[in-house]
N, C-alpha and C positions, 0 to 999 in steps of 0.2 A: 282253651281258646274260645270256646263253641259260649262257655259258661260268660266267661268275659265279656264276649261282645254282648250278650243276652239281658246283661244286668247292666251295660252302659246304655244301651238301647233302651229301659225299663226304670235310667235315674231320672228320679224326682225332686222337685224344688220347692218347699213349701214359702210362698209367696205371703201367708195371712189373707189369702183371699176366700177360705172355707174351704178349698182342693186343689191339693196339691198340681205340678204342671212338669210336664217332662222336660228336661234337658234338652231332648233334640227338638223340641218344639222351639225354645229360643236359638236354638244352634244355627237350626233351617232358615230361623227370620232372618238372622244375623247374616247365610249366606244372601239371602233375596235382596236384602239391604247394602252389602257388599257391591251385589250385582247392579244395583241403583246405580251408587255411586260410578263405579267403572263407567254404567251407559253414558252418565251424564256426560263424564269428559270421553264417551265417544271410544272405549277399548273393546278389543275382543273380548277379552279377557271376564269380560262381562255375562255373557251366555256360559261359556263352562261351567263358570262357578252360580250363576242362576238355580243351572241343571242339576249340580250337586243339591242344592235346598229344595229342588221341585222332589227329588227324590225320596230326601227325607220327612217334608210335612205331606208327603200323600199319607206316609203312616201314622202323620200324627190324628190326621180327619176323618182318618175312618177308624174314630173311637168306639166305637163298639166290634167292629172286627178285630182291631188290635190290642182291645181291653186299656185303654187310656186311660186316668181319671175323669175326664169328662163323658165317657162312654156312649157319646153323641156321633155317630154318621153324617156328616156334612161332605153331601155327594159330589155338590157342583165345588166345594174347594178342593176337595180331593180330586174330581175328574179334571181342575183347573192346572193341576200340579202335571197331570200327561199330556195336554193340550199344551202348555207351558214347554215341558218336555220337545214336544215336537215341533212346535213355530221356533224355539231358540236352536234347535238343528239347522234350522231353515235363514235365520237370522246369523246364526254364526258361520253359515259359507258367505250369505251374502256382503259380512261386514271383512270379513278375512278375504274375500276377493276384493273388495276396494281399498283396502289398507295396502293388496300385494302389487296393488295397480296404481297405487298414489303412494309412494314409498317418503316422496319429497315434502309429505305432508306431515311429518314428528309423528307419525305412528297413528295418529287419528284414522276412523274404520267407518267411518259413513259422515255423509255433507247434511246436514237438514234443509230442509225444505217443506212447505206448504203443500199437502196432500192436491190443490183444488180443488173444482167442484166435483169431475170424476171422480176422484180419489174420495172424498168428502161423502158421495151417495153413495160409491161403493161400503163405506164405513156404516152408513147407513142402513143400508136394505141388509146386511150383515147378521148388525144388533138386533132388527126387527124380527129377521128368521131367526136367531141364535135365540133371543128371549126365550121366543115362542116355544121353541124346539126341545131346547133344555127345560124350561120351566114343567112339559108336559114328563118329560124323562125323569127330572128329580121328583116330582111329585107321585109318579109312578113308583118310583126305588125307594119313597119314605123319607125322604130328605129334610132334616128338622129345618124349618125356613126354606120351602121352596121358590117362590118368588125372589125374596131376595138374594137367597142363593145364585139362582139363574141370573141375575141380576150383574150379580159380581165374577160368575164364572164369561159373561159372553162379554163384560167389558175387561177383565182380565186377556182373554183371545185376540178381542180387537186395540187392544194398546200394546199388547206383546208384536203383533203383525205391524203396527203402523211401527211401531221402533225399529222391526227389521226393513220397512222400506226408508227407512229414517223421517218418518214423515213428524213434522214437532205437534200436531195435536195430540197423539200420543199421550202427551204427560196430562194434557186435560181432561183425556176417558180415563186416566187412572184416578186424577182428581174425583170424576163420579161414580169411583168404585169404592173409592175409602171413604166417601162419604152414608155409602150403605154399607159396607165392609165392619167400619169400626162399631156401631152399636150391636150389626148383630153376633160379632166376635164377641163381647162382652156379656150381652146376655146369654149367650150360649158358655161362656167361661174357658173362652182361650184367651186368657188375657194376656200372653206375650204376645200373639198373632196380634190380638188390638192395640196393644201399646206402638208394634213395630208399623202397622196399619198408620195410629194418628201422627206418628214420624215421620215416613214415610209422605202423609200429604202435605207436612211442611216445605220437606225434600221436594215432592213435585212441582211445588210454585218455584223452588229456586232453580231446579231442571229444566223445568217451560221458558227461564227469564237467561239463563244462559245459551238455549239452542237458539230463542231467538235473538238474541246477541251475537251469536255467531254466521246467522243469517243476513244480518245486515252489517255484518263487516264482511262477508262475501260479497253482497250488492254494492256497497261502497265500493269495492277493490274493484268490480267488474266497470262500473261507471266510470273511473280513474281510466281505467286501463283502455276503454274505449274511447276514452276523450284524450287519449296518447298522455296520459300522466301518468309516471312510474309510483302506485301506490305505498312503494315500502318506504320506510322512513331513512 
């Protein structure tokens, strides 16, 4: 059994990109991408299975500890996978307590809304410390790409946290994660991670245009409902 899971954990895909690419490195994207989609239409369902793929590409990014073919240590995607890990704990009570508490709402797990401008600096002074913090941390640990790394690990933190408050900028810090995400996936030679990355920011414009869609059909309904008009059809 011990052999089995050993050599599933250690299958490779020869892609024609010069080296080969593990198996659970697209498996893991496939969950993250999974977990997208769920967010978008607003399910639990979304964090558990997040979790499941933050699990598995920690091991994929610390290639050289765990003998990848790319045999690259990418500290800040790796440390992004437990950080990940621990805001969707925190995400998944917050959206499974509003789902237990809005029952009459078809199962939907959080309302979006506009972080503000509190919300908005706090997002803020966040990124500024997290940069700073991480970037001094990976560059310490050896982290091939340290800037940009820190880059995508502290706006990774802060779109993971605003999705648990459901705030919809969210999907635009993750817009300016995969805009540094995907080339340095590429040059580094995780090309599933990249491909799932330039997907992914397609995914985010259409995520951004449907939470605020449902933003302003909340606002509509509330205007209705206050000017004593029954908004349902």
């Amino acid at each position: 059994m011990l052999d089995l899971l050993t050599r599933l954990l250690n299958a490779q895909l020869d892609l024609g990109f010069g080296a080969p690419v593990l198996w659970r490195e697209i498996i893991g994207n496939g969950f993250g991408l999974a977990s997208a989609l769920l967010g978008a239409r607003r399910r639990v369902w979304a964090w558990p299975i997040g979790i499941a793929g933050n699990i598995i590409l920690f091991t994929v990014f610390l290639g050289g500890v765990f003998n990848t073919p790319q045999n690259l240590d990418l500290w800040g995607q790796a440390g992004r996978q437990v950080f990940f890990l621990v805001t969707s704990v925190y995400g998944w009570v917050l959206w499974a307590r509003y789902r237990h508490t809005h029952r009459d709402q078809g199962g939907v797990a959080v309302e979006p809304r506009w972080a503000g401008a509190r919300g908005r600096l706090q997002l803020l002074a966040m990124a500024v410390v997290g940069f700073v913090v991480f970037y001094l941390a990976l560059d310490a640990l050896g982290s091939w790409g340290p800037a940009a790394d820190a880059w995508i690990l502290t706006g990774s933190i802060l779109a993971t946290y605003g999705m648990a408050r459901g705030w919809t900028e969210f999907w635009l810090i993750w817009l300016a994660v995969d805009l540094v995400g995907v080339p340095l996936l590429l040059v580094a030679g995780f090309y599933p991670s990249a491909i799932m990355y330039a997907i992914y920011g397609a995914f985010v414009i259409w995520g951004f245009t449907q939470w605020v869609k449902v933003q302003r059909g909340a606002a509509a309904s509330s205007v209705a409902v206050a000017g004593g008009v029954d908004p349902r059809p």
